[in-house]
Structure formats: structure tokens, C-alpha cells
C-alpha positions as CSV (number, residue, x, y, z in Angstrom):
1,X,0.0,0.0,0.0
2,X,1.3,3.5,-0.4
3,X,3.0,5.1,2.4
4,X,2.1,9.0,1.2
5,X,0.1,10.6,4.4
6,X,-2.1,14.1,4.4
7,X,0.0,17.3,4.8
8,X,-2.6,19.6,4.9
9,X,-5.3,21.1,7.8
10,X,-8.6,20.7,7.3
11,X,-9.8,23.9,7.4
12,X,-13.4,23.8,8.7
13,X,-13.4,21.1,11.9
14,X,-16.8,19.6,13.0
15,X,-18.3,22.1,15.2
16,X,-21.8,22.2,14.7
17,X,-21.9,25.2,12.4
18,X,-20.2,22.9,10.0
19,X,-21.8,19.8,10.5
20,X,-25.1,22.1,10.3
21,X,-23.7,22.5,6.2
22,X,-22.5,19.3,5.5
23,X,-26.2,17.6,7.0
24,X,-27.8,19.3,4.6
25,X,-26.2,17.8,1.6
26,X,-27.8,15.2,-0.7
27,X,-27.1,12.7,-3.5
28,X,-29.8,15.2,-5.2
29,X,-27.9,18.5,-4.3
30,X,-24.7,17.8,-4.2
31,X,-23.9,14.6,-6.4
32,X,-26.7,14.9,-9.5
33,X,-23.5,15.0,-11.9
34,X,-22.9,11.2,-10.8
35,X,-26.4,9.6,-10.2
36,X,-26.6,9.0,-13.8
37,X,-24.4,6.4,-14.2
38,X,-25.0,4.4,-11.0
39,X,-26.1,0.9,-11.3
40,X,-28.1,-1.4,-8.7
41,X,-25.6,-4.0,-8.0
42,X,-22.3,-1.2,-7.7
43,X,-20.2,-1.1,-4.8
44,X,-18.8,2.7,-3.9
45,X,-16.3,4.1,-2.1
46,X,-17.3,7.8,-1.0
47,X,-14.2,9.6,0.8
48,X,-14.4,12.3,3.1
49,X,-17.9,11.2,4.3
50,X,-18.3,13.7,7.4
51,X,-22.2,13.1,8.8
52,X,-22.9,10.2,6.1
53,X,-26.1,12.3,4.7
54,X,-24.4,11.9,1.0
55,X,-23.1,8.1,1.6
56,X,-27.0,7.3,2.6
57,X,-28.3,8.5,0.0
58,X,-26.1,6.6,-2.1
59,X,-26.1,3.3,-0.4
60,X,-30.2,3.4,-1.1
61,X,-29.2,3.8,-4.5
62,X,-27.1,1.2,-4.8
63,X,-29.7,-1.1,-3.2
64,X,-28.1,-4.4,-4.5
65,X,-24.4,-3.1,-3.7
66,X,-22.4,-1.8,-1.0
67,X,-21.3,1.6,-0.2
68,X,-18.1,2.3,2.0
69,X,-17.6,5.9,3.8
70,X,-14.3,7.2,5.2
71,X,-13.0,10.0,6.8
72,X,-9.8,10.9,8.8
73,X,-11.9,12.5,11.6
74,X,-13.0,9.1,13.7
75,X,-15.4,11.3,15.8
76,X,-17.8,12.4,12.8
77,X,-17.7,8.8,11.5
78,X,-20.1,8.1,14.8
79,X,-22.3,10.4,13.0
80,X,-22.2,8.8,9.8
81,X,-23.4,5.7,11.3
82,X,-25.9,7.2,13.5
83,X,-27.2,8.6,10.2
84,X,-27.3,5.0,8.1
85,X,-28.7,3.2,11.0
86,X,-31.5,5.6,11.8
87,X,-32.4,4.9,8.1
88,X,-32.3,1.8,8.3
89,X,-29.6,0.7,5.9
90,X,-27.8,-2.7,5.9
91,X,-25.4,-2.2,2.6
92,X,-23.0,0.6,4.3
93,X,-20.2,0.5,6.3
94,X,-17.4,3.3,7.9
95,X,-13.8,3.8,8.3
96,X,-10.8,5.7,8.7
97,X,-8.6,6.5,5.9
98,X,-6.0,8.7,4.3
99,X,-7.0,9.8,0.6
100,X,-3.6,9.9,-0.1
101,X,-2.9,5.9,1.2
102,X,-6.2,4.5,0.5
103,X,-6.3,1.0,2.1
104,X,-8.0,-0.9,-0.4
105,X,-6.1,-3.4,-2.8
106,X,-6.0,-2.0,-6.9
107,X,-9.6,-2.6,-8.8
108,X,-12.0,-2.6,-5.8
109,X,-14.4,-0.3,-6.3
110,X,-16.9,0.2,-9.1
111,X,-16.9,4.3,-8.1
112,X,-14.9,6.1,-6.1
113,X,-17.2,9.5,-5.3
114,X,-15.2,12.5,-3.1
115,X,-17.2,15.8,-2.2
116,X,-15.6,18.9,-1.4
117,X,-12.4,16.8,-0.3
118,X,-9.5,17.8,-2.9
119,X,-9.7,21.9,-2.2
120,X,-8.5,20.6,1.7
121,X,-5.5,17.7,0.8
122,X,-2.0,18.8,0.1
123,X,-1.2,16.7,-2.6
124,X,-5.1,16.5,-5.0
125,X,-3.1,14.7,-7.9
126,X,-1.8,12.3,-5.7
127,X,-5.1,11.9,-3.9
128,X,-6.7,11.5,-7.6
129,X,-4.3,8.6,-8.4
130,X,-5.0,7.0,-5.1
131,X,-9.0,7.0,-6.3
132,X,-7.8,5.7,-9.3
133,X,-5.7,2.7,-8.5
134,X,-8.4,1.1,-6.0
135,X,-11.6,1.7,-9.0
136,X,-12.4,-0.8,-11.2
137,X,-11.7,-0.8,-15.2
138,X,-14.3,0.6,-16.3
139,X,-15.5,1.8,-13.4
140,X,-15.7,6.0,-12.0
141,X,-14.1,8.4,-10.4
142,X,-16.3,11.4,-9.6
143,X,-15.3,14.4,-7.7
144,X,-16.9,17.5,-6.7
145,X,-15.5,20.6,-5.3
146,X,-16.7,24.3,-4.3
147,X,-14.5,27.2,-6.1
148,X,-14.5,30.4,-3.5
149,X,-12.8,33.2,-5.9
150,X,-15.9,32.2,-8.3
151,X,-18.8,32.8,-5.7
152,X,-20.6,35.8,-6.3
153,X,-23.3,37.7,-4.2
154,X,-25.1,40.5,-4.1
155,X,-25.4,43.0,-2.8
156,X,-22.2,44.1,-2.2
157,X,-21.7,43.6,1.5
158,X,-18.1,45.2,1.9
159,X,-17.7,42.6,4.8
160,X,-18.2,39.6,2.6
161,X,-15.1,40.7,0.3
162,X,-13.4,40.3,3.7
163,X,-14.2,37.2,4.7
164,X,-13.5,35.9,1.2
165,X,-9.9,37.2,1.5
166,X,-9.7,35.5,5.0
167,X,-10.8,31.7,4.7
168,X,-8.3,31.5,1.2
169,X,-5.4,33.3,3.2
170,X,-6.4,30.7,5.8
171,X,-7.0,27.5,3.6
172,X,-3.8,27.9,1.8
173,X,-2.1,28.3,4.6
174,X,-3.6,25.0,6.0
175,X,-2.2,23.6,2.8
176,X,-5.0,23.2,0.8
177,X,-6.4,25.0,-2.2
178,X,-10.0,26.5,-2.0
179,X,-10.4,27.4,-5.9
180,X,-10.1,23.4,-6.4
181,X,-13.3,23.1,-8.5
182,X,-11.6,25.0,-11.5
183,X,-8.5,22.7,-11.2
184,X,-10.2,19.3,-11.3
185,X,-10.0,18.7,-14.6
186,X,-6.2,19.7,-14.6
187,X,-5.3,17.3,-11.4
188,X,-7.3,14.5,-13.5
189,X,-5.2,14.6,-16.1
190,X,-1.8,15.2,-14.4
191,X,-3.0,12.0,-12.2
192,X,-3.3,10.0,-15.1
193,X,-6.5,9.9,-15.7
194,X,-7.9,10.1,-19.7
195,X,-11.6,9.9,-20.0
196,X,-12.8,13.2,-18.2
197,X,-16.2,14.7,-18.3
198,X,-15.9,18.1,-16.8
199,X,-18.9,19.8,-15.8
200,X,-20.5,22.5,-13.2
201,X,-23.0,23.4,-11.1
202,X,-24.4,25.4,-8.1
203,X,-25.8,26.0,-5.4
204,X,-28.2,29.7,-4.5
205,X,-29.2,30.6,-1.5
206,X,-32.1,33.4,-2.4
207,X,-35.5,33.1,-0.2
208,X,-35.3,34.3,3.4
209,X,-35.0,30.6,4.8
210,X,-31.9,30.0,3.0
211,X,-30.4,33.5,3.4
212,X,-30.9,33.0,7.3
213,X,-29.4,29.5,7.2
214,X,-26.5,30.1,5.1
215,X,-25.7,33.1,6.4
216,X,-26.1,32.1,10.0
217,X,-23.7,29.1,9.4
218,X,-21.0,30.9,8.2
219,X,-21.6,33.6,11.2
220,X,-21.5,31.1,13.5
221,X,-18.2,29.5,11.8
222,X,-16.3,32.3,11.8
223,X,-16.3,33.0,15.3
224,X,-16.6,29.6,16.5
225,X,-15.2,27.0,14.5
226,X,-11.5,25.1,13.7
227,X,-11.6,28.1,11.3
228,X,-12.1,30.7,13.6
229,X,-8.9,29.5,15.4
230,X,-6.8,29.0,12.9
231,X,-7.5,32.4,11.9
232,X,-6.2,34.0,14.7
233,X,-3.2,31.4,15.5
234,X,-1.8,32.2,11.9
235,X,-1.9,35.8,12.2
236,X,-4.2,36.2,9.8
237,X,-7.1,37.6,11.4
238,X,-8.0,39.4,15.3
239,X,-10.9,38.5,16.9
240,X,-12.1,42.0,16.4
241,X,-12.1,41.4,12.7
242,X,-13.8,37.8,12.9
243,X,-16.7,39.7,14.9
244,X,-16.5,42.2,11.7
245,X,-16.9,39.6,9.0
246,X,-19.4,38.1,11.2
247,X,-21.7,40.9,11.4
248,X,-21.6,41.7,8.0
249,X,-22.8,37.7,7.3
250,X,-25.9,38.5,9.5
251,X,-26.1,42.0,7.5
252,X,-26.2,40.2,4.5
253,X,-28.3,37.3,5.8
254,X,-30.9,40.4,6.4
255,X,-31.6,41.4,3.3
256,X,-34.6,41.2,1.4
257,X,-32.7,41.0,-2.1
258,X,-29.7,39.1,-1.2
259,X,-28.5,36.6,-3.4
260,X,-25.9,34.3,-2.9
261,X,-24.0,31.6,-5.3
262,X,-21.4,28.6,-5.0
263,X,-20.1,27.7,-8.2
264,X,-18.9,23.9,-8.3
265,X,-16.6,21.9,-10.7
266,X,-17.1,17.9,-11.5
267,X,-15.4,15.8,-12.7
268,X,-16.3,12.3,-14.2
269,X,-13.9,9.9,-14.8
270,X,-14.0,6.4,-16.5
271,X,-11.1,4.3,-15.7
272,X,-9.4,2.9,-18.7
273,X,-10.8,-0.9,-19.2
């Protein structure tokens, strides 16, 4: 098995301002791109599972198959089960693992499915082979990732312009890179990979609801989260600023014509036969 190990710091953590994002995901709203070619009988590998919303929904798709979720974090992996048992799912299990050593033998999977995972590793190409080597010829790789420079909003809450500066001074810094989704297909092919269907798609927060979740969330984050911390270790923010770009999320969260936009790049991949 490879020996390569993570570098990079995830960025977010698991406090419950995060996990209050990543429970919200779906196959349907976060994995559309891929449900297309998905087949009853498929067995899937879905790294960087966090609360195991995504991984569910998958392992019901896959009814007559078997769906696998990992994560480095242990902790949240109690969550992810929490989630497939309260659903009453059979054809799903959890572990720990390291995208960059995957501990699978070559050919084992017939996808290999990562969400917003590559902007936070230090080495995406090598994390790409790794997904790879352990899928199946003729079998997929699909891959999802946010792209923060490319999110747009309106209006033009000076704050937000802030806080976009911020979490990529902080995310690189961490060692990852947060305008991944317009690199996938570049780290595809660099990793070897030859069959690549690139897409996008999005995500808009708009009625009241979502403008006071997603806007809350990140609030909440940037005061309180692994984030928040990191911030302020690094030298890159003081807590007077993170209250700043805090406010100006709940400003923006307040208005009746604010409009908010998270561009995503996918990538499909069939593995040479």
C-alpha cells in the first residue's frame, strides 16, 4: 500500500456550524453529476464522508451493492453511522482513511465518489491517483469541489469581500487549495486519468430561509469553528475582525434582495478498461 500521508489542515473542523452544512447535503444537491451512471448491484467508495447524509443516499441507491464511507476525523464517523442506522440501511459501512494511502487493494471499487475533499489535501493529484488505483476498469471516479474566488453575491456587503480574502489566506495556509473546482480537470489529467467529463454546477441561496441559514452558518463558523482558530493562531485575522466579518454575514443574511452563489466543478472519470 502507499505510504504518502495528508499534509494539509482541514480547514473547517466539526463544530456544529459545519456539520449544520455538511447535514444538509444530498445525493440530489450535491452529487446529481454522478447519479446517472449508477447501477443497482455497484459497490462505492465515498471519501471524506463527514455526517454520512451523502453516503446514505447513495447506499439506497445502490440497493443491491455496498457503499463504503471514510473519513480521517473518527469522531464524525459516529455520526455517519448514527445517520445509516436511523435509516435503516444494511449495505453501508465506515472507516478511517487517508486519501492519499487509501487501504484498499487496486480494482476494488466500481466508483470512487469525493465531495468537497480535494480543495482541503496537500497533494489533489496524488489523492486523484490513489482514487484511481483502488476503481475498477471501467468503473468512475467522480469528484466534486466548491471554487470560492468564483462565488458571487449580491449586494455588495463590503464585509463579505473580507471574509472571502480571509478563509483563502487561511485554507492555503492550511495547505490546501480552495479554488479546487476550476483545477479538477487539470489534477485529472496530471494523475493519469484520460476519459474526463468536466462539468458544473451550483448552489443559491435566495428566499429568506436559505439566506438565514446560510448566512447564520458561516456567522456562527467564523467565530466559533476550527476556522475561527486557525485564523487568529496564523496571524491572519484578530478576533475584532472575525466579529467584523461576522456581522456583515448576519447584515447580509438580512436582506430582502440578497442573493448568494457557490459555483462547483465535476469531474467524471472512466477508468481505462
Amino acid at each position: 500500500m502507499p505510504e504518502a500521508q495528508e499534509t494539509a489542515v482541514y480547514t473547517h473542523g466539526h463544530h456544529e456550524s459545519v456539520l449544520r452544512s455538511h447535514t444538509w447535503r444530498t445525493a440530489a444537491n450535491s452529487a446529481a453529476y454522478l447519479l446517472g451512471s449508477l447501477k443497482p448491484h455497484m459497490r462505492i467508495l465515498d471519501i471524506g464522508c463527514g455526517p454520512g447524509t451523502i453516503t446514505a443516499d447513495l447506499a439506497e441507491l445502490v440497493p443491491d451493492g455496498h457503499v463504503t464511507g471514510v473519513d480521517r476525523a473518527p469522531g464524525v464517523l459516529e455520526r455517519a453511522r448514527a445517520t445509516a442506522a436511523g435509516r435503516g440501511l444494511a449495505n453501508v459501512d465506515f472507516a478511517v482513511a487517508d486519501i492519499h494511502a487509501l487501504d484498499y487493494p487496486d480494482d476494488t471499487f466500481c466508483v470512487v465518489h469525493a465531495h468537497q475533499v480535494l480543495q482541503h489535501v496537500g497533494d489533489p493529484v496524488r489523492a486523484l491517483s490513489e482514487m484511481r488505483r483502488v476503481t475498477k476498469p471501467g468503473g468512475f471516479i467522480a469528484v466534486r469541489d466548491a471554487d470560492y474566488a468564483a462565488m458571487t453575491w449580491y449586494p455588495a456587503v463590503p464585509g463579505l469581500d473580507d471574509w472571502l480574502d480571509l478563509y483563502e489566506r487561511v485554507a492555503r495556509a492550511n495547505g490546501g487549495e480552495p479554488d479546487a473546482g476550476r483545477r479538477l480537470k487539470a489534477w485529472a489529467l496530471a494523475a493519469g486519468l484520460t476519459d474526463v467529463t468536466a462539468t458544473t454546477s451550483t448552489w443559491t441561496f435566495a428566499t429568506a430561509e436559505e439566506r438565514a441559514w446560510w448566512s447564520g452558518l458561516w456567522a456562527d463558523r467564523t467565530l466559533a469553528s476550527a476556522y475561527a482558530g486557525q485564523a487568529v493562531q496564523g496571524g491572519h485575522a484578530t478576533p475584532e475582525r472575525l466579529r467584523a466579518v461576522s456581522e456583515a454575514w448576519r447584515d447580509w443574511g438580512r436582506r430582502e434582495d440578497g442573493w448568494f452563489a457557490v459555483l462547483h466543478g465535476e469531474i467524471l472519470c472512466r477508468k481505462e478498461a
